[in-house]
C-alpha positions as CSV (number, residue, x, y, z in Angstrom):
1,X,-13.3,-2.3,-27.3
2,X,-9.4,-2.5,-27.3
3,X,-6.7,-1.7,-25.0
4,X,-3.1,-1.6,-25.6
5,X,-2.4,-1.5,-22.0
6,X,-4.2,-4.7,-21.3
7,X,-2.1,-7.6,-20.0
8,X,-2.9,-11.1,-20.3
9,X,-3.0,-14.1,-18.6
10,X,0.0,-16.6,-19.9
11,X,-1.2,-18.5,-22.6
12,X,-4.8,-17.0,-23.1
13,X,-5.5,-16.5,-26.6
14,X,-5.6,-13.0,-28.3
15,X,-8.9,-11.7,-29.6
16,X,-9.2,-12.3,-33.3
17,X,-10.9,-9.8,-35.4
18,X,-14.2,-11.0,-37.1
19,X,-14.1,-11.3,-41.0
20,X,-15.6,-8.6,-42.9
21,X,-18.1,-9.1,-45.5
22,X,-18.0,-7.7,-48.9
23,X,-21.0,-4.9,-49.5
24,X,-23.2,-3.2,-48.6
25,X,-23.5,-5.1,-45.7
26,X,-20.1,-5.6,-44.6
27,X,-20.1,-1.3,-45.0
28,X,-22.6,-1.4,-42.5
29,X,-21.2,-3.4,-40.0
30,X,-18.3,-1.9,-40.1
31,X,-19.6,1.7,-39.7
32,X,-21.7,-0.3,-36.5
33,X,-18.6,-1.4,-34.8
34,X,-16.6,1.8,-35.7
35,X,-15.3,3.0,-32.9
36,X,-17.0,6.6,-32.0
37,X,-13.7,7.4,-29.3
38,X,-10.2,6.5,-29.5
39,X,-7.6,7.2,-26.6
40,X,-4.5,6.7,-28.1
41,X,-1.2,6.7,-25.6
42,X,-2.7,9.9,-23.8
43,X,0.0,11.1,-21.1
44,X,-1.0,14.3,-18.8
45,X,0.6,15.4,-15.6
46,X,0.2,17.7,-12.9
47,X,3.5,19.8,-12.5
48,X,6.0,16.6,-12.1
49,X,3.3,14.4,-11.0
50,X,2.6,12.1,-14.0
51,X,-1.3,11.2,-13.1
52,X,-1.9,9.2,-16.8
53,X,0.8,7.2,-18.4
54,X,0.6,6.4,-21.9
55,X,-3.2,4.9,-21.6
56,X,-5.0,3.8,-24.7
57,X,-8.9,2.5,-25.4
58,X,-11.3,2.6,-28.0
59,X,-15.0,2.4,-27.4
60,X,-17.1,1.0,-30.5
61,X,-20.4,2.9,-31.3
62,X,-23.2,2.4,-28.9
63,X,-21.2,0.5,-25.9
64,X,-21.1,1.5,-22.6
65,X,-17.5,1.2,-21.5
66,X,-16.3,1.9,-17.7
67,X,-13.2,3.3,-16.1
68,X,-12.8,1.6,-12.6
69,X,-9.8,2.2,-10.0
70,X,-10.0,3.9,-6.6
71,X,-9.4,7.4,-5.9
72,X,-6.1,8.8,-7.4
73,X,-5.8,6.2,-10.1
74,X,-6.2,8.9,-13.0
75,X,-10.1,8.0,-14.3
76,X,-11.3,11.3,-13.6
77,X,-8.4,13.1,-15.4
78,X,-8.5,10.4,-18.5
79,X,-12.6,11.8,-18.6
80,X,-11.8,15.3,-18.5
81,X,-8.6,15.2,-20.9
82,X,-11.7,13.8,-23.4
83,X,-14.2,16.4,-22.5
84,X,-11.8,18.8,-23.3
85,X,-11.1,20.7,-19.7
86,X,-7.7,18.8,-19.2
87,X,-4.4,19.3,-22.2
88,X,-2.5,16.5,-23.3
89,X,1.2,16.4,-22.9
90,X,1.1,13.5,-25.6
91,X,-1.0,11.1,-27.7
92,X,-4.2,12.2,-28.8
93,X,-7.7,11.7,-29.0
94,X,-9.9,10.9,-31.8
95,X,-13.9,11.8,-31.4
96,X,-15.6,10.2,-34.5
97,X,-12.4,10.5,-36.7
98,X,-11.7,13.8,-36.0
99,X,-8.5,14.5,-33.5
100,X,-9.7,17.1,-30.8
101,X,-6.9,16.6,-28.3
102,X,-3.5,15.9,-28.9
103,X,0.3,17.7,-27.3
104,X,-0.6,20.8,-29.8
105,X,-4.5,20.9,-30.7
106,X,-7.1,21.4,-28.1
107,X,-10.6,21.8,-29.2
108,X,-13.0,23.5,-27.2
109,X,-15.4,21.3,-25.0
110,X,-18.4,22.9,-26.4
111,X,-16.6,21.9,-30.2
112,X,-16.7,18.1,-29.4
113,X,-20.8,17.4,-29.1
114,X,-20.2,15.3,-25.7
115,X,-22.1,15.3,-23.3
116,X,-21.0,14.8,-19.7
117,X,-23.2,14.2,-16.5
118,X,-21.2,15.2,-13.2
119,X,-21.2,13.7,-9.9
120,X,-23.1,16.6,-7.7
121,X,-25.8,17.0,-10.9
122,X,-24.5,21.2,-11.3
123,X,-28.1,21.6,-12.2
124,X,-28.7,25.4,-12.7
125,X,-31.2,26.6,-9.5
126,X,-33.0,29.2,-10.5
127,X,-34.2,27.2,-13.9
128,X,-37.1,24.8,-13.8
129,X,-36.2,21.1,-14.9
130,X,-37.5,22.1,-18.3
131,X,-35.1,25.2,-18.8
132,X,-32.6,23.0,-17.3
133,X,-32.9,19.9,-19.7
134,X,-33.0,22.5,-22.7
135,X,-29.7,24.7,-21.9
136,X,-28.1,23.4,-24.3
137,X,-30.5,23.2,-27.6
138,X,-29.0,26.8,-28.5
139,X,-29.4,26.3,-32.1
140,X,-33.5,25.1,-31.7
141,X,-36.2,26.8,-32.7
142,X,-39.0,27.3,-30.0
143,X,-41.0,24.2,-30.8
144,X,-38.2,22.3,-31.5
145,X,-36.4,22.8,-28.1
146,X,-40.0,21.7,-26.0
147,X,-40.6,18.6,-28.1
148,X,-37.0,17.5,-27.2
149,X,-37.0,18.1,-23.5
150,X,-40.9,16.4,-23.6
151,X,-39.2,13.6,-24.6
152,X,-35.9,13.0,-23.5
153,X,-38.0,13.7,-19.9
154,X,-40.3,11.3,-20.6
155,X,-37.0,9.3,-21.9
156,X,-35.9,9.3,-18.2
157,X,-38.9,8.6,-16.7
158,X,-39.7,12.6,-15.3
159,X,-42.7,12.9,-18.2
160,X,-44.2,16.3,-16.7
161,X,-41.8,17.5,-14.4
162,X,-40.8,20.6,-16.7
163,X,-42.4,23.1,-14.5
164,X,-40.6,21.9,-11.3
165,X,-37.7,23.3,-9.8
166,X,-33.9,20.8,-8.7
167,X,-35.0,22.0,-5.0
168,X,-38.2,20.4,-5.4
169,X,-37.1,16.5,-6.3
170,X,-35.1,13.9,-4.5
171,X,-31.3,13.4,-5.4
172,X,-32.3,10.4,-7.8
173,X,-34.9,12.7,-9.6
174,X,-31.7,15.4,-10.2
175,X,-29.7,12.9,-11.2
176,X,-32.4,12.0,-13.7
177,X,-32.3,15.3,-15.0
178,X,-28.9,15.9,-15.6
179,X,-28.8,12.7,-17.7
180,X,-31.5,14.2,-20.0
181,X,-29.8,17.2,-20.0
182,X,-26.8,15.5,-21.6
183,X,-28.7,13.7,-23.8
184,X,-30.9,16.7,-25.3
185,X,-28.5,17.9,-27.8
186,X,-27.7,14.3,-28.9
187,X,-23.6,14.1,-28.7
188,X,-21.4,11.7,-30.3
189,X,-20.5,10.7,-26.4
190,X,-21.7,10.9,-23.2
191,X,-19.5,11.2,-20.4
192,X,-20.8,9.9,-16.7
193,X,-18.0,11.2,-13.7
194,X,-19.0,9.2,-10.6
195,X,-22.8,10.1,-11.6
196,X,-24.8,7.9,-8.5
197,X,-21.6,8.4,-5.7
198,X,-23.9,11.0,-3.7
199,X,-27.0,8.5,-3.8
200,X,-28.0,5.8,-1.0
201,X,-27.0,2.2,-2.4
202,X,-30.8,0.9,-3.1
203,X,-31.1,3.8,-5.3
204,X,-27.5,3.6,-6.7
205,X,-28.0,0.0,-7.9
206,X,-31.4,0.5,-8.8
207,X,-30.7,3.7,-11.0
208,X,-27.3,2.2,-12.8
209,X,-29.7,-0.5,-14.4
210,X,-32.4,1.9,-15.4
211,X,-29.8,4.4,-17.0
212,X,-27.8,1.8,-18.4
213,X,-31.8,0.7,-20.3
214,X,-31.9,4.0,-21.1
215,X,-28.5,4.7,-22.8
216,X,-28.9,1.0,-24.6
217,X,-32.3,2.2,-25.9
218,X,-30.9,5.1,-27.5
219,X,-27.8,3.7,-28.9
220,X,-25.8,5.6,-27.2
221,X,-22.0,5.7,-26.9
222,X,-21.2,6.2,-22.6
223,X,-18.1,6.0,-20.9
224,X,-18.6,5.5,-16.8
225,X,-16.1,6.3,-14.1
226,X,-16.6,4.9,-10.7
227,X,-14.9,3.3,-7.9
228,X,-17.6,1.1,-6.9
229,X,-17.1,-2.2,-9.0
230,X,-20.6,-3.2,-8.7
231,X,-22.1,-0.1,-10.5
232,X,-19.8,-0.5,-13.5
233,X,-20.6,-4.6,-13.6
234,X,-24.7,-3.4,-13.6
235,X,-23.6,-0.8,-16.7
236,X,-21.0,-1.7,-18.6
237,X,-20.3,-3.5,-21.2
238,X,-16.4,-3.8,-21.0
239,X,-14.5,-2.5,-18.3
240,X,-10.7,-0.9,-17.7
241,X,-9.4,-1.5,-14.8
242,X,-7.3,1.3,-13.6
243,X,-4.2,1.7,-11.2
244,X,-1.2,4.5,-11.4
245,X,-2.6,6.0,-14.2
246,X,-2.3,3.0,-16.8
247,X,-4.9,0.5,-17.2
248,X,-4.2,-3.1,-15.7
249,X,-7.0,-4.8,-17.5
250,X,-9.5,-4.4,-20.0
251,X,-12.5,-6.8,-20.3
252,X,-15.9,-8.0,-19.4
253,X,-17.1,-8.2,-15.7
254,X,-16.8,-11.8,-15.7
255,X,-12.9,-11.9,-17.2
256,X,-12.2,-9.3,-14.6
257,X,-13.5,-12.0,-12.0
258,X,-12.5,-14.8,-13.1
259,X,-9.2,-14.2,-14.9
260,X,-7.6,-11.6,-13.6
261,X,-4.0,-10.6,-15.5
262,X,-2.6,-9.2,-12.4
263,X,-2.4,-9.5,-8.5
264,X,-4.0,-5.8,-8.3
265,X,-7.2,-6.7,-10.3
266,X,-7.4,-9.8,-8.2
267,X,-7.5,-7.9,-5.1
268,X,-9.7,-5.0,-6.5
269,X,-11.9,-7.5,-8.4
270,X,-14.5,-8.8,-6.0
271,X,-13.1,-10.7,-2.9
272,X,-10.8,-13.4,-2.4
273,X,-7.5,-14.3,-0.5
274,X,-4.0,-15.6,-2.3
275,X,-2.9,-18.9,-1.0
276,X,0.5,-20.1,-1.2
277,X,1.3,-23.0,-3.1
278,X,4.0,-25.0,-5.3
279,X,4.1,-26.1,-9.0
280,X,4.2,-30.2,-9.0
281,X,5.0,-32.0,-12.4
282,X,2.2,-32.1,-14.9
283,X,1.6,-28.6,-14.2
284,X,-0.7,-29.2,-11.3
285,X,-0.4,-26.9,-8.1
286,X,-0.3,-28.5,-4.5
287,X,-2.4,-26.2,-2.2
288,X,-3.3,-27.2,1.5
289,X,-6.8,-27.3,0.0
290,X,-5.7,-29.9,-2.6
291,X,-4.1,-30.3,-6.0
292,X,-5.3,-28.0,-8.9
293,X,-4.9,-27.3,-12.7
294,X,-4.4,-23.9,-13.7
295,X,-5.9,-22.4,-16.4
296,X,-2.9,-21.8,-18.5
297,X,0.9,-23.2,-17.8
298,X,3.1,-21.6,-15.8
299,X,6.4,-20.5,-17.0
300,X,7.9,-21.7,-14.2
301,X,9.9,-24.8,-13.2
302,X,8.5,-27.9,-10.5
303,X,8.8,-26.8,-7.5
304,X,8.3,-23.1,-8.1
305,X,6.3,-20.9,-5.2
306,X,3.1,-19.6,-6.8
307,X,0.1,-17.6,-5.0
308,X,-3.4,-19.3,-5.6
309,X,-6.0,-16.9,-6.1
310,X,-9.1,-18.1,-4.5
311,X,-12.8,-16.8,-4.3
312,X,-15.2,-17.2,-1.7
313,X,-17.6,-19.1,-4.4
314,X,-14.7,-21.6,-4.6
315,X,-15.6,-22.7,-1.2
316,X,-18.2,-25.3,-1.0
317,X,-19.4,-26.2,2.6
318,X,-20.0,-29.6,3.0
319,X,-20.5,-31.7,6.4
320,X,-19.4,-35.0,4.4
321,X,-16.1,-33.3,3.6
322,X,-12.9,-34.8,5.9
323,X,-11.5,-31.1,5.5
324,X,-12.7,-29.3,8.3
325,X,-12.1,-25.3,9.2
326,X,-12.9,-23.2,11.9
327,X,-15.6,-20.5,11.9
328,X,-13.5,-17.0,13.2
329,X,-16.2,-14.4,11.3
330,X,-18.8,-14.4,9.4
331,X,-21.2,-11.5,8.4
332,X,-25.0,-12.3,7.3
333,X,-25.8,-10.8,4.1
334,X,-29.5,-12.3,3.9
335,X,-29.3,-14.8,1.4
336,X,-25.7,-16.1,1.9
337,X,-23.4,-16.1,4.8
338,X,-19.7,-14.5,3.8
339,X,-17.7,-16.5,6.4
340,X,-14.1,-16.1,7.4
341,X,-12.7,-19.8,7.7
342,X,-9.4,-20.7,9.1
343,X,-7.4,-23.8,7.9
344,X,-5.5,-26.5,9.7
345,X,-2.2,-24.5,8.8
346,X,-3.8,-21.2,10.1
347,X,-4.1,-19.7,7.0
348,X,-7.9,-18.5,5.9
349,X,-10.0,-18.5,3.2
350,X,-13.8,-16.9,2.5
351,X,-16.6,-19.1,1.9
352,X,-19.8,-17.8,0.8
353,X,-22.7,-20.2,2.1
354,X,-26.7,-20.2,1.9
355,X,-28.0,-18.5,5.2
356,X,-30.0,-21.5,6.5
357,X,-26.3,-22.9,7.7
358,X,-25.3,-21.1,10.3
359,X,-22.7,-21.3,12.1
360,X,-21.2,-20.2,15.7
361,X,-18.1,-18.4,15.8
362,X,-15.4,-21.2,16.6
363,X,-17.5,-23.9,15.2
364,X,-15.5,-26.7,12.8
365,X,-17.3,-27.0,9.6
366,X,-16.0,-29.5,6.3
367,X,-15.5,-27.9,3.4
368,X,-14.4,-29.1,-0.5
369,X,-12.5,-26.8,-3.0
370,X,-14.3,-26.3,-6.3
371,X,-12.1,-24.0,-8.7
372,X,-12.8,-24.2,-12.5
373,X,-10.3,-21.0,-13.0
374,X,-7.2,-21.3,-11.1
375,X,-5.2,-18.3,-11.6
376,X,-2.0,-18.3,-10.1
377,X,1.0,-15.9,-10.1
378,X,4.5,-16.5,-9.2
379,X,5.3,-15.4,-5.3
């Protein structure tokens, strides 16, 4: 997956594309990594409000890509723009070569074979789960429609269910069933708006892995929106990270974490505080925690301000350390301990420790600094 919005850290290397081979072969890899959606410097707007600005992605066939941001960044309007329920005031969109959006073409939603599973299910009430699942095989014979509901509902684990009606299951069944009823008529894309948001979070978690088995199974081509950064981490397999309509970031879970291009997907991203600190010769950082070696050079000169991005993993508690900090929070979260720690200098940091030490509020503990990615940004 590609984005032209996606900004990089200083001096990380760009992605280069992997050589293609001659044949038959090389023909089918390349129709494999094709990409089945392209979002090419889309713009929309409500009025005078300009909700998406100039955003751009591909997704290559069979990935599950995410849109992540909080509420008002513009995911739900980039997802609808590619159903086909929102019009484009420029770029376009490409579904499987074919331009269905663009500032002058609009192609119906029921034109694009994608299929889209909403956040409150809109399964219909007065049809069982079967009639449900098969709304949209219009063009199926008889026989062909039940032999693809039987299985897509067996598919997603509801093998039998047919005759029951959406009032009869729990939220996590319905949710079940709108998924196979986006899947039934096999689209090019399936489209998932917030899908788990009205669920309890055992079921969330537990369900984003299952239907992320399910869509992998099937080869299919997803894109996710969500504000919660754990359910797109359990389903995607590249992420955009979006704020004010534009994407920040575009990468794996673990870039997102770890590298961060900007100070908003460091603060999104997981948890972690920015510490202040100064560039020293040799491109080394002087933090009150200690010295440390960013990941890239800085482009700044000796002596410059820079903000230290640090995790509460970075954090090791360790009695022998001479660095001591004071206990002033900490919240059990069965395995580990998230404590809030301040330093000698007042500032704090988050340290994430093993339940079996704990510690009083106000108690001094010794602590080390272990960062193998220092980002830093200038202050």
């Amino acid at each position: 997956m590609r984005t032209d919005s996606y900004s990089r850290l200083p001096g990380a290397q760009a992605r280069s594309r992997p050589a293609t081979r001659a044949g038959a072969a090389g023909a089918a890899d390349s129709a494999a990594n094709a990409a089945v959606i392209e979002v090419d410097h889309i713009r929309h707007a409500f009025g005078r409000h300009a909700v998406v600005k100039g955003l751009s992605f591909s997704v290559p066939r069979g990935n599950v890509a995410c849109l992540l941001g909080p509420s008002g960044c513009g995911k739900t309007t980039v997802l609808r723009a590619i159903a086909g329920f929102e019009p484009l005031q420029d770029g376009r969109i490409v579904l499987d070569g074919q331009t269905v959006s663009s500032s002058g073409l609009m192609l119906a939603p029921e034109q694009r074979r994608i299929g889209m599973v909403f956040q409150d299910y809109a399964l219909f009430p007065h049809l069982d789960v079967a009639g449900n699942v098969g709304f949209g095989l219009t063009q199926a014979s008889r026989a062909e429609r039940t032999a693809r509901v039987d299985e897509v509902l067996k598919l997603v684990g509801l093998a039998g269910a047919g005759p029951r009606y959406p009032h009869e299951l729990s939220g996590g069944q319905q949710q079940r069933v709108a998924l196979a009823r986006a899947m039934a008529p096999r689209p090019e894309l399936l489209l998932l708006d917030e899908p788990f948001s009205n669920l309890d979070v055992d079921l969330r978690e537990r369900l984003s892995l299952e239907v992320r088995a399910i869509l992998k199974a099937q080869g299919t081509t997803a894109i996710l929106v969500t504000h919660d950064q754990y359910e797109a981490f359990a389903m995607a397999d590249e992420i955009g990270v979006m704020h004010d309509g534009v994407i920040e970031q575009w990468g794996s879970a673990h870039d997102l974490y770890h590298r961060p291009a900007s100070r908003f997907v460091a603060g999104f991203i997981g948890q972690g505080v920015l510490m202040r600190g100064r560039l020293r010769a040799g491109s080394g950082i002087d933090l009150e925690l200690g010295l440390l070696r960013p990941i890239a050079p800085l482009a700044l000169p000796e002596g410059a301000a820079v903000d230290v991005l640090v995790r509460p993993d970075d954090i090791i508690h360790d009695d022998a350390s001479p660095m001591r900090a004071e206990v002033v929070h900490k919240a059990f979260r069965g395995a580990e301990i998230l404590y809030t720690l301040r330093l000698a200098s007042g500032g704090r940091v988050l340290a994430l420790v093993p339940s079996h030490h704990n510690h009083a509020v106000g108690e001094l503990i010794g602590i080390r600094v272990e960062i193998e990615d220092v980002v830093a940004f200038a202050a």
